[in-house]
One Martini backbone bead per residue (centre of mass of N, CA, C, O) as a GRO file, in nm:
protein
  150
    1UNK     BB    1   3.101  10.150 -11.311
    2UNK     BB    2   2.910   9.993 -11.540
    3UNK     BB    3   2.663  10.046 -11.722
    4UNK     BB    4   2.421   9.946 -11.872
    5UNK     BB    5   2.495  10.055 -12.228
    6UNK     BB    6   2.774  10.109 -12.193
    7UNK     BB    7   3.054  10.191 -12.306
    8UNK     BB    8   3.357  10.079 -12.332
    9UNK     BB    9   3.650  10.102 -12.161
   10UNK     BB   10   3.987  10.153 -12.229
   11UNK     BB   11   4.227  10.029 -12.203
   12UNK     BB   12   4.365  10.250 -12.291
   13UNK     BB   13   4.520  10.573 -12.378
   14UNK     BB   14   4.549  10.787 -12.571
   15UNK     BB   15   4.830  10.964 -12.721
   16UNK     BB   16   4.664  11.267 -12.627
   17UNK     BB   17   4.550  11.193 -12.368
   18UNK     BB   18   4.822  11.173 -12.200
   19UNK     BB   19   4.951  11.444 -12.283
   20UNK     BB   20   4.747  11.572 -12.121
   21UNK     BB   21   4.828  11.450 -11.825
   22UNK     BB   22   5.115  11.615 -11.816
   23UNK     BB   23   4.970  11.920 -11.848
   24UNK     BB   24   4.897  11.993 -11.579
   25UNK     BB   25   4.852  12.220 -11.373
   26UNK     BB   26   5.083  12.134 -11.121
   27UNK     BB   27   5.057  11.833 -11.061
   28UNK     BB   28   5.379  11.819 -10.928
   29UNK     BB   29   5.220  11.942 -10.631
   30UNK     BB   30   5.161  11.655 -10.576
   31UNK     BB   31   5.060  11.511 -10.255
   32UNK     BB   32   5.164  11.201 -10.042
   33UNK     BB   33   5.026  11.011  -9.747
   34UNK     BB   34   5.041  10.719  -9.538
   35UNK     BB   35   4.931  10.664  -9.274
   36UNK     BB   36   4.935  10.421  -9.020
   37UNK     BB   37   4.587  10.387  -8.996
   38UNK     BB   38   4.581  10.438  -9.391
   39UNK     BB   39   4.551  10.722  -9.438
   40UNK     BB   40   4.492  10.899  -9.745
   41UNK     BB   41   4.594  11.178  -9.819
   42UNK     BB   42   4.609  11.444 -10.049
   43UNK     BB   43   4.784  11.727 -10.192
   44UNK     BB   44   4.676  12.034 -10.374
   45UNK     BB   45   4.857  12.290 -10.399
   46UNK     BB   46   4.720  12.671 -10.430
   47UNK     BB   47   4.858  13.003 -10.373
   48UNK     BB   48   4.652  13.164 -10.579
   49UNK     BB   49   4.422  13.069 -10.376
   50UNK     BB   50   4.168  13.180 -10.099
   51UNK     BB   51   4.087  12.840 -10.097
   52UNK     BB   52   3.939  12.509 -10.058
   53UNK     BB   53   3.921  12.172 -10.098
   54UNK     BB   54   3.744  11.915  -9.900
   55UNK     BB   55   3.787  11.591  -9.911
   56UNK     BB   56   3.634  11.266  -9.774
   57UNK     BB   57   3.699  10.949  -9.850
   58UNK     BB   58   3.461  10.651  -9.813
   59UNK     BB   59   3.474  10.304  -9.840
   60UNK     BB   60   3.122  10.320  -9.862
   61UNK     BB   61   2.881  10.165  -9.984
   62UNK     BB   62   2.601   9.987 -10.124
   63UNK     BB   63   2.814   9.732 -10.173
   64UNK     BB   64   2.796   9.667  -9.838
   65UNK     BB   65   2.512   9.589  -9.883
   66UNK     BB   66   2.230   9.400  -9.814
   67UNK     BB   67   1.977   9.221  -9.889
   68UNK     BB   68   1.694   9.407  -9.779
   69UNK     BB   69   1.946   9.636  -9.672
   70UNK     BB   70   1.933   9.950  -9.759
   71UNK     BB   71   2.040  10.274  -9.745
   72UNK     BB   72   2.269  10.313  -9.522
   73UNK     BB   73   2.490  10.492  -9.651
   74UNK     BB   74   2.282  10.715  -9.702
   75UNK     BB   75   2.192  10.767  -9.404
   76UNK     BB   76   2.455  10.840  -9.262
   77UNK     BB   77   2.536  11.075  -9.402
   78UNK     BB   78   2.327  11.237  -9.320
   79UNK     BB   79   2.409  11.191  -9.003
   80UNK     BB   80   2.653  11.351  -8.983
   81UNK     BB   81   2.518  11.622  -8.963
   82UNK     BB   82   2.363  11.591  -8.651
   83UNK     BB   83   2.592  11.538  -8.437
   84UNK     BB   84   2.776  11.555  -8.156
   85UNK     BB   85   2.896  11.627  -7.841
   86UNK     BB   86   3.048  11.900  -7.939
   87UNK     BB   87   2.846  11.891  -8.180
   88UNK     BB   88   2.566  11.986  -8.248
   89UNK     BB   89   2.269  12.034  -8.474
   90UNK     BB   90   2.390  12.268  -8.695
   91UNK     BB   91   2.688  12.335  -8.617
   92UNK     BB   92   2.856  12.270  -8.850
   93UNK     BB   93   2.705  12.457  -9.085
   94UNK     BB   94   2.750  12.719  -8.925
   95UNK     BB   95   3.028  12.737  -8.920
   96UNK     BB   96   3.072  12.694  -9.207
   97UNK     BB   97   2.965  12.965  -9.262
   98UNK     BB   98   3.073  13.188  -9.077
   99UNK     BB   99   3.342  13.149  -9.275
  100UNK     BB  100   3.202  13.127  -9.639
  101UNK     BB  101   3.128  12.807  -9.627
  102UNK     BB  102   3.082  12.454  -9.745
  103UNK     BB  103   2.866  12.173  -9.814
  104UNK     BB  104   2.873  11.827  -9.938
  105UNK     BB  105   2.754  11.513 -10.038
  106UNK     BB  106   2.765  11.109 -10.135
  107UNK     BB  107   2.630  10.821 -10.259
  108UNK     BB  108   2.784  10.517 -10.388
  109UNK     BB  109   2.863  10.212 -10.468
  110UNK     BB  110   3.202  10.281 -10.338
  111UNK     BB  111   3.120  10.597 -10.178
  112UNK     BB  112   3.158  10.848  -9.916
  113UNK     BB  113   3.136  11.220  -9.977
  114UNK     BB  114   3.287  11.460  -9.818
  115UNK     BB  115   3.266  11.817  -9.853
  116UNK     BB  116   3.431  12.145  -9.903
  117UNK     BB  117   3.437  12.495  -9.897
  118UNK     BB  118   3.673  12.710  -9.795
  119UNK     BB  119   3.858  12.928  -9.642
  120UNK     BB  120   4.194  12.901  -9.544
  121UNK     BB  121   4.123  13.042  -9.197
  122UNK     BB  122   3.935  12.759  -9.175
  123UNK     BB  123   4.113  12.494  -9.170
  124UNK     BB  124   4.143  12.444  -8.846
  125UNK     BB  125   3.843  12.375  -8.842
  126UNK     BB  126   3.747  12.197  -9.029
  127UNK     BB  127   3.953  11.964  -8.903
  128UNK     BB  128   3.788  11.983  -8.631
  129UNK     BB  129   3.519  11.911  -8.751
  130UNK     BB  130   3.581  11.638  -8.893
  131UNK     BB  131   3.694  11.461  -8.687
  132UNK     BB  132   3.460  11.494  -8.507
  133UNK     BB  133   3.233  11.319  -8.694
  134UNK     BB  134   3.421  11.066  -8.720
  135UNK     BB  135   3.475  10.978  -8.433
  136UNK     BB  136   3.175  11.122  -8.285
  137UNK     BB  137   2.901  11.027  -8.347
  138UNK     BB  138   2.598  11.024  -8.210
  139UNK     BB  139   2.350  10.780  -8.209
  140UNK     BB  140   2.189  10.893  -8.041
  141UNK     BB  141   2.131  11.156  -8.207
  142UNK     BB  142   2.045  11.018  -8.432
  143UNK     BB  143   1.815  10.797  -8.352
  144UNK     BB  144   1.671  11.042  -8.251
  145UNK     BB  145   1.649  11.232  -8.559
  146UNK     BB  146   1.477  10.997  -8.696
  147UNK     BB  147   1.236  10.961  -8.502
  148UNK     BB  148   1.130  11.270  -8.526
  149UNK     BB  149   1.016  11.224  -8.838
  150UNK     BB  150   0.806  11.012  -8.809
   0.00000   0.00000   0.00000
């Protein structure tokens, strides 16, 4: 999104721009794949670092939302964080810290992005936390996590 006030962007890369992006270290181990779901993957593998960055982009943003409800894409953020049937409230967190990693998200206008950052060792845990908040989101622990604020 180009924000009031902001220079235009460019058509197109100069060409030591271009010659640039083509320099990138590791970038031909870039691979990527979509799921039947949809789900589309990329992986750029480094096995000279023993740890992972895992992001998950998921497209709702502020976009999504009407006039006069807003906050929503926001609000999921936060709560996706609360627990699940399987992993209760600060589960995730504590799994994922015990593990040496974190965790971080953000909500902009067009996507809503969860980030980890662990050990390589802690892989299938982490995609283990992460499927199952994904799937399993209890609203029931939502909405009762947020009763209990007001």
């Amino acid at each position: 999104m180009i924000r009031p006030g902001s220079p235009p962007l460019p058509r197109r890369l100069s060409a030591p721009a271009a010659r640039g992006l083509a320099q990138v270290p590791g970038q031909a181990a870039v691979r990527s794949l979509v799921l039947d779901n949809g789900l589309k993957i990329i992986v750029w593998a480094d096995h000279t670092i023993p740890s992972v960055s895992l992001h998950n982009w998921v497209r709702v943003g502020s976009r999504n939302e009407a006039p006069g409800l807003t906050g929503l894409a926001h609000f999921f953020e936060h709560m996706m964080f609360n627990g699940t049937a399987r992993h209760g409230a600060g589960e995730f967190d504590r799994l994922m810290e015990a593990q040496g990693g974190s965790n971080n998200a953000f909500t902009c206008d067009d996507v809503t992005v969860y980030q980890d950052w662990f050990p390589r060792g802690a892989l299938d845990l982490v995609f283990e936390l992460e499927a199952d908040r994904i799937q399993g989101l209890s609203l029931d622990r939502v909405l009762g996590a947020a009763a209990a604020r007001r």
